[in-house]
N, C-alpha and C positions, 0 to 999 in steps of 0.2 A: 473347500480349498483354502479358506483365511482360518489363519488361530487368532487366539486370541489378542497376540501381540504384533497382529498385524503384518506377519508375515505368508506368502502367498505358496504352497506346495509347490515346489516344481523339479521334480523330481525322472524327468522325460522331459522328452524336445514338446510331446503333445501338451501337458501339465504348463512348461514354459510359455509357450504360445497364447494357453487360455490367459494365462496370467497376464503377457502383455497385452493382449487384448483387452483384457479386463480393464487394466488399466490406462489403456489407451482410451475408451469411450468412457470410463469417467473424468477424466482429463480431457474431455472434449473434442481430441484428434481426430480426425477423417484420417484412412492409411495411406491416403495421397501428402497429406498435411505434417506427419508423422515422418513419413521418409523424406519428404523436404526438409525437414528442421534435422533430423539427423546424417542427412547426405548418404543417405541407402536408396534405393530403387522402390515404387509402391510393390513391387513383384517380390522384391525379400522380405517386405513386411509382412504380404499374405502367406508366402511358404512360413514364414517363421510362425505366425499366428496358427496356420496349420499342423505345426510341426513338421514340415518338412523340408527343414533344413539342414540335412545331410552335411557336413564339413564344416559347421555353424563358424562363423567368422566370430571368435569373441570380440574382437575390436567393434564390429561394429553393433554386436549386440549390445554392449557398452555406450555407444552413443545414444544408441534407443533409447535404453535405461535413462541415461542421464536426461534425456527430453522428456522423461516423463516422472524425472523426479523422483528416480525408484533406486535403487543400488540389488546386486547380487551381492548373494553371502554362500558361503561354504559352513556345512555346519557337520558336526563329525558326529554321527547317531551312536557308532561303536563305540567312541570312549563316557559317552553320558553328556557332552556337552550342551 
């Protein structure tokens, strides 16, 4: 799931989840701990961690991120970027 340059696959809601998870228990978060710090519910951290989050809120996936020191990227496969 990591390349080389330390970016994380996530290419599905399932993919996305491992990843914040991933990233959440090295980061040392409990997903009680984790939705405290980003003002989400522990119940959206585990659907999300599961990928099941259906109508995913990018805002507050965004906050997640940012508690954990990560950012999203869009990366375009079709043009070779």
């Amino acid at each position: 799931m990591v390349t080389t340059d330390g970016l994380l696959n996530a290419r599905s809601l399932t993919r996305l989840g491992a990843a914040v998870r991933r990233l959440r228990l090295e980061r040392g978060f409990s997903q009680a701990g984790l939705a405290e710090a980003a003002g989400v519910s522990r119940q959206w951290i585990i659907n999300l961690e599961r990928g099941r989050t259906e109508g995913l809120e990018i805002g507050r996936l965004m906050k997640v991120l940012d508690e954990l020191d990560a950012s999203l990227a869009v990366r375009d496969h079709q043009g070779g970027y």
